[in-house]
C-alpha positions as MATLAB code, in Angstrom:
seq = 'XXXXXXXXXXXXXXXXXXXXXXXXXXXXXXXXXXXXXXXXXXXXXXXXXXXXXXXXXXXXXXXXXXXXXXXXXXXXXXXXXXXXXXXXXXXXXXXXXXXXXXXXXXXXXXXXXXXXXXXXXXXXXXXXXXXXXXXXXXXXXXXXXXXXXXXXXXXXXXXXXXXXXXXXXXXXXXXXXXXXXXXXXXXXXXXXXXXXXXXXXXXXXXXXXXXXXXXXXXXXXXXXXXXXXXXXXXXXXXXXXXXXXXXXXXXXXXXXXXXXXXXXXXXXXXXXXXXXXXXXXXXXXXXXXXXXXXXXXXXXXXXXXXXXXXXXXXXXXXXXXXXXXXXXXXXXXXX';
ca = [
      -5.045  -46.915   12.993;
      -5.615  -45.761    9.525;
      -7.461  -47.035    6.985;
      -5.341  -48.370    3.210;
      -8.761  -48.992    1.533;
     -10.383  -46.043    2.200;
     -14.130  -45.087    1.824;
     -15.202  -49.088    2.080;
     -17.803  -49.253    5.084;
     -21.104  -50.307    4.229;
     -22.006  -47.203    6.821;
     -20.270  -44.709    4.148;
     -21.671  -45.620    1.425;
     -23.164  -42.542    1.244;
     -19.654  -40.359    1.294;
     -18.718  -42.262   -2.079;
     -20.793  -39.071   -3.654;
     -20.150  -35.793   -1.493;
     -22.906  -34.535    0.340;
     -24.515  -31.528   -1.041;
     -24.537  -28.901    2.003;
     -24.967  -24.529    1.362;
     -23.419  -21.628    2.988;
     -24.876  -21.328    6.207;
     -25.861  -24.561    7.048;
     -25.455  -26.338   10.070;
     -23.401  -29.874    9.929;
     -22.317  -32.258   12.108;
     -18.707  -33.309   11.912;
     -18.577  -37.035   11.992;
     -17.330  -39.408   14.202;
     -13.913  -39.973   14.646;
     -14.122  -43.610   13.454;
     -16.264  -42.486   10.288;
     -13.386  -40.061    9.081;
     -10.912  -42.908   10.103;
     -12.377  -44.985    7.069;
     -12.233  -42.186    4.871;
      -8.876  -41.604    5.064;
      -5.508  -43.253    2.812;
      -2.344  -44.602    4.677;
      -1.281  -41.099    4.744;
      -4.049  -39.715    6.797;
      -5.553  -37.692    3.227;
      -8.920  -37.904    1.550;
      -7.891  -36.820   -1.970;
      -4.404  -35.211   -1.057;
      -6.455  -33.052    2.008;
      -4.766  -34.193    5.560;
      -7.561  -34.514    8.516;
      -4.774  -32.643   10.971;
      -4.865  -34.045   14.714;
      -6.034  -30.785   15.783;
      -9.136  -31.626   13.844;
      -9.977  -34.865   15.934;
     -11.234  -33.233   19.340;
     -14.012  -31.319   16.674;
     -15.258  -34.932   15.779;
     -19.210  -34.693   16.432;
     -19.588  -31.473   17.141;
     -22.011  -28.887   15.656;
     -21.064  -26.396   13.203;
     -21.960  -23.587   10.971;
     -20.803  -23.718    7.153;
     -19.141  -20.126    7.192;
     -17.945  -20.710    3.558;
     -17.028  -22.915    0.368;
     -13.255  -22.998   -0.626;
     -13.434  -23.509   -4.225;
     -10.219  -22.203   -4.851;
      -7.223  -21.795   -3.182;
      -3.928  -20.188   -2.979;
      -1.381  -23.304   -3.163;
       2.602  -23.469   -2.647;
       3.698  -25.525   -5.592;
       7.049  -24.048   -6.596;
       5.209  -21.054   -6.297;
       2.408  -19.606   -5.173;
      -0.005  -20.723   -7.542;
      -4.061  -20.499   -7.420;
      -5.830  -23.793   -7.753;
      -9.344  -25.666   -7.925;
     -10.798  -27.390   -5.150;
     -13.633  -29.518   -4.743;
     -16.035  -30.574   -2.168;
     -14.068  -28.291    0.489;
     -15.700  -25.906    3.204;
     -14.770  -23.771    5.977;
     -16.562  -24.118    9.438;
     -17.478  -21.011   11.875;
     -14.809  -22.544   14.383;
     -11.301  -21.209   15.433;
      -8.072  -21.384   13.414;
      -5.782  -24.264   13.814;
      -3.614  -23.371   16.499;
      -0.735  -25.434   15.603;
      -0.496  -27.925   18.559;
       0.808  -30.931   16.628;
       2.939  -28.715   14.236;
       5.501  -27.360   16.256;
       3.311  -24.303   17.525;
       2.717  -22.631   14.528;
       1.133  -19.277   14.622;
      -0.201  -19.244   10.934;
      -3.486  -19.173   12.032;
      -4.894  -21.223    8.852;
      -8.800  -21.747    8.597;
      -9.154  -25.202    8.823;
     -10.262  -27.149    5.681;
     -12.912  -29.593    5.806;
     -14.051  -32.310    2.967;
     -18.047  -32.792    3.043;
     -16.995  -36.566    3.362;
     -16.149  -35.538    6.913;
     -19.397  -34.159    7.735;
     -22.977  -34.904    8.209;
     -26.684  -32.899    7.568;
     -27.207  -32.028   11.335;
     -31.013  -33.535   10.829;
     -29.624  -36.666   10.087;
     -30.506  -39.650   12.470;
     -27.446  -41.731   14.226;
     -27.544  -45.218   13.816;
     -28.089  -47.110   16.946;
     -24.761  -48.866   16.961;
     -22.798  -45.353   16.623;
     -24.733  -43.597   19.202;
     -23.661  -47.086   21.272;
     -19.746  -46.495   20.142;
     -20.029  -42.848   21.428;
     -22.008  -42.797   24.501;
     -22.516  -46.118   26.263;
     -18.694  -46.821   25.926;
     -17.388  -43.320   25.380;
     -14.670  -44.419   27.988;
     -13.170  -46.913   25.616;
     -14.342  -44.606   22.606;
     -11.844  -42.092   24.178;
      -9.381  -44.139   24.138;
      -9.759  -45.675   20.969;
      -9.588  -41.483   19.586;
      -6.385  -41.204   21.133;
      -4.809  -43.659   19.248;
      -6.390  -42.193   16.277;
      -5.301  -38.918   17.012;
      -1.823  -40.340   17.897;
      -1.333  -41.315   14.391;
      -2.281  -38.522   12.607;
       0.722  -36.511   14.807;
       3.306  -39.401   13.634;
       1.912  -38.431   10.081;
       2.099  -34.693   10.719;
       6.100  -34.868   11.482;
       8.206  -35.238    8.683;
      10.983  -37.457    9.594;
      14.604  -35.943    9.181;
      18.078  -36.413    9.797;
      19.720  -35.607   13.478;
      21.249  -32.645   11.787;
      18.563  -31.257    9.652;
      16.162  -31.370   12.886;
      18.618  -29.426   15.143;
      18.230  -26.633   12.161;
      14.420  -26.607   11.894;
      11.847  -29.505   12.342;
       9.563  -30.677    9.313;
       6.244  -30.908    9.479;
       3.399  -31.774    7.103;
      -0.010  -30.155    7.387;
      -3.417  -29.306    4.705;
      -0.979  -26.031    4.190;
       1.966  -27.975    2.909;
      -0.359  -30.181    0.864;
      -2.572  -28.201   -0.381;
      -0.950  -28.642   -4.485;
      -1.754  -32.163   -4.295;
      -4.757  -31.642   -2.960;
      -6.308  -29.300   -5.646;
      -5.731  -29.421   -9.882;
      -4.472  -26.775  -11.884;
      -7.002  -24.722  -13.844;
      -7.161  -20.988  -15.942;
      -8.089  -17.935  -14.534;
     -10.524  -17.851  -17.346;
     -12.059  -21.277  -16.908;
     -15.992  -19.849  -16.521;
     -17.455  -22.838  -14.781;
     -15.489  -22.355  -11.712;
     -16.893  -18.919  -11.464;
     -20.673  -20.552  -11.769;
     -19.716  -22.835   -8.977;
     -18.732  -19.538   -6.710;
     -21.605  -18.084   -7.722;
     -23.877  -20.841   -6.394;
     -21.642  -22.518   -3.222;
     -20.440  -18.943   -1.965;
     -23.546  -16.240   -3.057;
     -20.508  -14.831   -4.805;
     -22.130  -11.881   -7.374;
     -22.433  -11.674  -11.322;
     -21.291   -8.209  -11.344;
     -18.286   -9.013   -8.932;
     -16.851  -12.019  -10.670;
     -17.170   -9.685  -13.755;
     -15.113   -7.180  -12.308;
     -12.311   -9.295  -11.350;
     -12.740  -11.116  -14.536;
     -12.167   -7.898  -16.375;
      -9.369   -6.737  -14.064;
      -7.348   -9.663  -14.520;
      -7.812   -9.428  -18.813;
      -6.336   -6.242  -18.051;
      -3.342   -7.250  -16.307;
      -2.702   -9.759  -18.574;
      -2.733   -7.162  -21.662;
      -0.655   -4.895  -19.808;
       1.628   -7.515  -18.490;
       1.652   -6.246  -14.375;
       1.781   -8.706  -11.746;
       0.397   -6.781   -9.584;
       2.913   -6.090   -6.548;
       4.081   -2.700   -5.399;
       7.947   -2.005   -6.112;
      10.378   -0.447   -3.351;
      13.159    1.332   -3.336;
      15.229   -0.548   -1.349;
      17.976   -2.756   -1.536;
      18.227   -4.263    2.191;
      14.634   -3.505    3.801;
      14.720   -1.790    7.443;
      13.393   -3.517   10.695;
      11.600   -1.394   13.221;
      10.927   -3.491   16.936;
       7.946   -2.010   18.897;
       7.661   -5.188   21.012;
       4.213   -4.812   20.279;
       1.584   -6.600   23.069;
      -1.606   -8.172   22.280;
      -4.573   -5.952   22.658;
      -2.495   -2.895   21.974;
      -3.736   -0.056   19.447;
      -1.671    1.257   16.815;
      -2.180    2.985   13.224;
      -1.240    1.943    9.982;
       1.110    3.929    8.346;
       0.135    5.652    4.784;
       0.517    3.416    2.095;
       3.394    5.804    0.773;
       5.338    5.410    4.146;
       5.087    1.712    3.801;
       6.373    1.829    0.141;
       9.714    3.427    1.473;
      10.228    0.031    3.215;
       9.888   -2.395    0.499;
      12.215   -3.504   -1.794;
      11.623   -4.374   -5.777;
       9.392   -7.637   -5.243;
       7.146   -5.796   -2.849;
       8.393   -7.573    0.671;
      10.311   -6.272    3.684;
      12.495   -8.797    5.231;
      11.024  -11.082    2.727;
       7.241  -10.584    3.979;
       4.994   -9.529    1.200;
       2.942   -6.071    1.691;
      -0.170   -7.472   -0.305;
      -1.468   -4.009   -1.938;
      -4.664   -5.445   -2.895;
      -6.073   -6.556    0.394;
      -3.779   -4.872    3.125;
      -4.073   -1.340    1.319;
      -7.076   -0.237    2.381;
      -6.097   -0.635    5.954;
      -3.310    2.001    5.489;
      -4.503    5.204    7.890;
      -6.533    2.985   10.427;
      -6.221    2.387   13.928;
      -6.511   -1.301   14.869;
      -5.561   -3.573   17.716;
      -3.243   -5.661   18.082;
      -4.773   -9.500   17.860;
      -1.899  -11.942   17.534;
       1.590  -12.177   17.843;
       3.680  -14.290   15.164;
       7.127  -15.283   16.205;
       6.734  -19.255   13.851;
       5.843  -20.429   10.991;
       5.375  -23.644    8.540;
       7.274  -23.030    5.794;
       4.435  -24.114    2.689;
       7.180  -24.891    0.240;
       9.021  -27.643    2.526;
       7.437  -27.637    5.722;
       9.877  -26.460    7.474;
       9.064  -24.461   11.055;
      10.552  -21.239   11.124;
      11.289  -18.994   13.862;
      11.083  -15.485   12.349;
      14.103  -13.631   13.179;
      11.498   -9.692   12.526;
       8.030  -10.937   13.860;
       4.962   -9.697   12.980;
       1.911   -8.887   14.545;
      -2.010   -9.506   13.382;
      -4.387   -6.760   13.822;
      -8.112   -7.149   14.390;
      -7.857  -10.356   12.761;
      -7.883   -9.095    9.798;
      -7.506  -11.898    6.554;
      -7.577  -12.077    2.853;
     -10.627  -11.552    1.114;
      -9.645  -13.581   -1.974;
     -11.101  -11.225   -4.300;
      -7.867  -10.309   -5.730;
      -7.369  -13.853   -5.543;
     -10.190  -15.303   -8.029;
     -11.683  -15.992   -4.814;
      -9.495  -18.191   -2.710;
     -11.541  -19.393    0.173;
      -8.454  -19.812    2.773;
      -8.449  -16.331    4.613;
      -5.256  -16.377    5.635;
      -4.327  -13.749    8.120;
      -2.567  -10.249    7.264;
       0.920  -10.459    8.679;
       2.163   -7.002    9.641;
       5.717   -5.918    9.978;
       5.766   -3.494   13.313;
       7.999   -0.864   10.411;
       4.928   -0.689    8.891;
       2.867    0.340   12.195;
       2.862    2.868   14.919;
       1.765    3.428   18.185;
      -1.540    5.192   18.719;
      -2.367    8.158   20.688;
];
């Protein structure tokens, strides 16, 4: 169902150059059997999976919320990287249906290959692919969408799949998907500047902050005191409120790399929540593992309040807004 020459039909001609689309505008995703050309044997258009959860989004309407120009990328380690041609749509988080359930919550990840100027006209012979036989059409998507799940599962051994199941997702691939590049590289600042509205004075700022860092050699991550972190279980329900404990109560439960239990407390962005009263939004109980792929069941889950993500301006402005992950230690129950 996939396509090993990718990008060939005379109908995509156009995708061979990216579109040029702006923050705010409204894009239509395109067909299912458009995006089926533009994709390699591996279900990728330069390293970036189209995930099957994508599929039933295929010719809908959406809002460009935001450009992600760079991104923070599991290779090794946690590295941040250069995209191109990559946006986020005003549309829900993955939800994990065709990786195991996983709660991460990513924002999916779209290449402007994959969508359309919403003003554009349909050619005759699409509109005829997706209405007058949108019973076959249908069919012909679930076959589609059937092989991007056999590419999302990684196949393993009898053994290492009673341990944890693999899978393979835009998280997992997200190093070969983007390119190394410096923290001091101006032009990818210039490009934020014009795709995301980002400000002058604010890329200055981090700019400056990060010089600083670099003089005075920190990396940036709290250090705890402790040697084996403690757990705390509220069993903690969607929709209930609780307040963040002070930033000096959630040091005590940290050890020297900043984590408890091995989940990072990210001072930068999670900080400023310390003192407020938020709801509970989302339960996480699994996870893909970026490194390997692996789906983890986490033995101290953690809750998501108010939906709260990464700004990625401690991050030279990664564009994935991932989710906070709270550890219930960290949290009480409000009055």
């Amino acid at each position: 169902m996939l396509n090993p020459q990718p990008q060939t039909a005379p109908h995509l001609e156009a995708a061979q150059s990216p579109p040029t689309f702006t923050r705010g505008q409204w894009v239509r995703v395109r067909p299912w059997h458009q995006i089926q050309l533009t994709l390699d044997l591996e279900g990728s258009l330069q390293g970036l999976p189209f995930m099957p959860e994508m599929v039933k989004l295929c010719g809908q309407r959406l809002k460009i919320d935001r450009f992600a120009n760079q991104v923070c990328a599991n290779v090794g380690t946690v590295k941040i990287r250069k995209l191109d041609n990559v946006v986020v749509l005003e549309v829900g988080r993955c939800d994990g249906q065709f990786h195991g359930g996983c709660e991460m919550g990513c924002d999916i990840l779209w290449k402007t290959q994959w969508l359309v100027d919403d003003d554009e006209t349909v050619q005759p012979t699409e509109e005829a692919c997706e209405t007058s036989v949108a019973h076959r059409a249908d069919h012909v998507n679930q076959g589609f969408q059937a092989s991007l799940v056999q590419l999302a599962t990684v196949a393993q051994d009898d053994e290492a799949e009673k341990v944890a199941p693999c899978f393979r997702c835009q998280a997992t691939e997200l190093g070969a998907a983007s390119r190394q590049t410096s923290a001091f590289n101006l032009q990818q600042y210039r490009v934020e500047h014009t795709t995301n509205g980002t400000s002058i004075g604010r890329i200055g700022t981090f700019l400056a902050s990060t010089l600083l860092r670099k003089i005075t050699k920190q990396n940036g991550n709290c250090e705890g005191p402790c040697r084996r972190t403690p757990a705390s279980h509220l069993g903690l329900s969607v929709g209930e409120r609780v307040r963040v404990k002070t930033f000096e109560e959630i040091l005590k439960t940290l050890d020297a790399q900043g984590c408890n239990r091995g989940l990072w407390f990210d001072e930068a962005e999670m900080r400023r929540f310390c003192g407020q009263t938020l709801t509970v939004s989302r339960r996480i109980t699994r996870i893909i593992n970026e490194g390997t792929g692996q789906l983890l069941n986490l033995q101290v889950p953690s809750v998501v309040l108010n939906e709260t993500q990464c700004s990625g301006l401690s991050r030279r402005f990664c564009g994935r807004g991932m989710l906070h992950f709270w550890r219930e230690v960290w949290l009480e129950r409000a009055e």
